[in-house]
C-alpha positions as CSV (number, residue, x, y, z in Angstrom):
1,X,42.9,-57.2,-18.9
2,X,42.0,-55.9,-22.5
3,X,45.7,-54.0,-22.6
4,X,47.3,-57.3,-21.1
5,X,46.4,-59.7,-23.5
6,X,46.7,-57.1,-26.6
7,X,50.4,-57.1,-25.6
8,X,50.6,-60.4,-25.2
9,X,49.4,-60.7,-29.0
10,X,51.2,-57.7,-29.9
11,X,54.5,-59.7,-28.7
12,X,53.5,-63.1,-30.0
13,X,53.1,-61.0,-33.2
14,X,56.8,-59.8,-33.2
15,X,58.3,-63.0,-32.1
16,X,56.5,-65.8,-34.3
17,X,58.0,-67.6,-37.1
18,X,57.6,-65.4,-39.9
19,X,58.5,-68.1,-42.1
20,X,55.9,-70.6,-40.9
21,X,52.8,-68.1,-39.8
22,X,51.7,-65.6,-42.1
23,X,49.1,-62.4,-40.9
24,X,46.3,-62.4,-42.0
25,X,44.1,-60.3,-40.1
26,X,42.7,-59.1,-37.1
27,X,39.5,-60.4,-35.5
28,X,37.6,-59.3,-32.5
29,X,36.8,-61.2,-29.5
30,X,34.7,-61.1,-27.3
31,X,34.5,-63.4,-23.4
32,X,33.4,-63.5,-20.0
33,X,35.9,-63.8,-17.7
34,X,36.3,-63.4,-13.8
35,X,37.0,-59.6,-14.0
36,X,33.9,-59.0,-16.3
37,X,33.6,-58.8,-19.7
38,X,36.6,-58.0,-21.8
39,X,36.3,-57.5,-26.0
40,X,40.0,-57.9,-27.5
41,X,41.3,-57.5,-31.2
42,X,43.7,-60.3,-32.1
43,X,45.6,-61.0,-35.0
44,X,44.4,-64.4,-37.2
45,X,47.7,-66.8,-38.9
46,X,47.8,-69.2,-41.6
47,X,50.5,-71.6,-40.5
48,X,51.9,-72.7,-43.3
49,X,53.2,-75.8,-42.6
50,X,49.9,-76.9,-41.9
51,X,47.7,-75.1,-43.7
52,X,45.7,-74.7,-40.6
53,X,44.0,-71.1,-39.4
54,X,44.9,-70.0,-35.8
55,X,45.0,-67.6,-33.2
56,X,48.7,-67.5,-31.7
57,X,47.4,-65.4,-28.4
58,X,44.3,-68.2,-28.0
59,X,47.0,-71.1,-28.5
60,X,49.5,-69.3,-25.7
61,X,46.6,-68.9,-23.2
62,X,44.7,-72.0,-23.9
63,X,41.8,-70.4,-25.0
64,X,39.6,-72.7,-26.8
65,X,37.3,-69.9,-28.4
66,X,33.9,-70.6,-26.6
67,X,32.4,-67.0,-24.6
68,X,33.8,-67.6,-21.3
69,X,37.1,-68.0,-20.0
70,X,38.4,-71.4,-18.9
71,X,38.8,-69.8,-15.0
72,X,35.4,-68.9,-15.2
73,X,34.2,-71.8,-17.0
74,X,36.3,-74.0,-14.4
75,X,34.5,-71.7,-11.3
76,X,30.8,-72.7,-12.6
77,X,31.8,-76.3,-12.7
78,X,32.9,-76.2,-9.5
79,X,29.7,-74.5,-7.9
80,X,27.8,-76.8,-9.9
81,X,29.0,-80.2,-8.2
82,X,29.0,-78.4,-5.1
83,X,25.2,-77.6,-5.4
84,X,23.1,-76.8,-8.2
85,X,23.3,-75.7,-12.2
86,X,20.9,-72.5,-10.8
87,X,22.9,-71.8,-7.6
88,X,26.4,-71.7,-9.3
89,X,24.7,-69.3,-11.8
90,X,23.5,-67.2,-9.3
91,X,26.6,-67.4,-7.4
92,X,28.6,-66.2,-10.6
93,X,25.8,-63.2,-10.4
94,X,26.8,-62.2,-7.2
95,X,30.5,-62.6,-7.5
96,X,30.6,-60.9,-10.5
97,X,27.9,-57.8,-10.1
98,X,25.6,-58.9,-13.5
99,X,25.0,-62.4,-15.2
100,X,27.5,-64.0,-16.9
101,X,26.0,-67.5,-17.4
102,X,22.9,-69.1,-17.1
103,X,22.3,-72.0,-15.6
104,X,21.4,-73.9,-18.8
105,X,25.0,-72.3,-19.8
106,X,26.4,-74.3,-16.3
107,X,24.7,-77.1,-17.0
108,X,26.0,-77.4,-20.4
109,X,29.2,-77.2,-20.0
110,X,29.3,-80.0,-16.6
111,X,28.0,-81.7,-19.5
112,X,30.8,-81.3,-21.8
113,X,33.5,-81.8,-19.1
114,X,32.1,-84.8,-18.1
115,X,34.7,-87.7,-18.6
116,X,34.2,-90.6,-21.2
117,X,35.1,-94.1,-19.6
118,X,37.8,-95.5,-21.2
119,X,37.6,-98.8,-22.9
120,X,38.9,-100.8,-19.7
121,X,37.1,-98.9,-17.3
122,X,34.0,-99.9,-19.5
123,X,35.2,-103.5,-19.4
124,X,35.7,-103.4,-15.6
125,X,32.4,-101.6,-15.0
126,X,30.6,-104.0,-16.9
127,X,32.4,-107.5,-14.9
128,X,30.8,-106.1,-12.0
129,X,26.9,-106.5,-12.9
């Protein structure tokens, strides 16, 4: 996995705009994912149209930076409607081999992916009382 998404960076690195994204260095990673844990050096751009800092291999893989990878993250929520924060955690034990997420980890993150009502949903929700 570690190789893989090196190359993948090492590409993205060869391809980009070199106009528009300038190196800047390389930063280390580290996640939990569903084959274990994997530590991975990418390389850090300044876009320059933007101004903006980012990570070209987390932009192509839709990484959004936090310790575990979105499969796993999307696994735990999963086990975690289906039963319980502490079950889903202990299910990610056994799948795995070791902990990868607590279940204050689980439960934090149904949290975060729960859904905000939109303004007519609030508006229809609160006709019906």
């Amino acid at each position: 996995m570690t190789e893989v998404l090196q190359d993948v960076d090492k590409q993205l690195a060869e391809n980009r705009d070199k106009k528009r994204f300038e190196l800047k260095e390389n930063k280390w990673c580290q996640q939990e994912t569903l084959f274990g844990f994997v530590e991975i050096q990418r390389r850090y751009y300044r876009d320059r149209e933007t101004g903006q800092y980012v990570f070209l291999l987390d932009q192509t893989i839709q990484f959004n930076g936090g310790g575990f990878s979105p499969n796993l993250e999307k696994m735990a929520l999963e086990m975690a409607t289906q039963g319980s924060y502490r079950k889903a955690s202990h299910a990610l034990k056994q799948f795995l081999g070791y902990s990868v997420m607590s279940h204050e980890s689980v439960r934090q993150r149904v949290l975060a992916a729960q859904s905000v009502p939109s303004p007519s949903e609030k508006r229809h929700n609160a006709s019906c009382l």
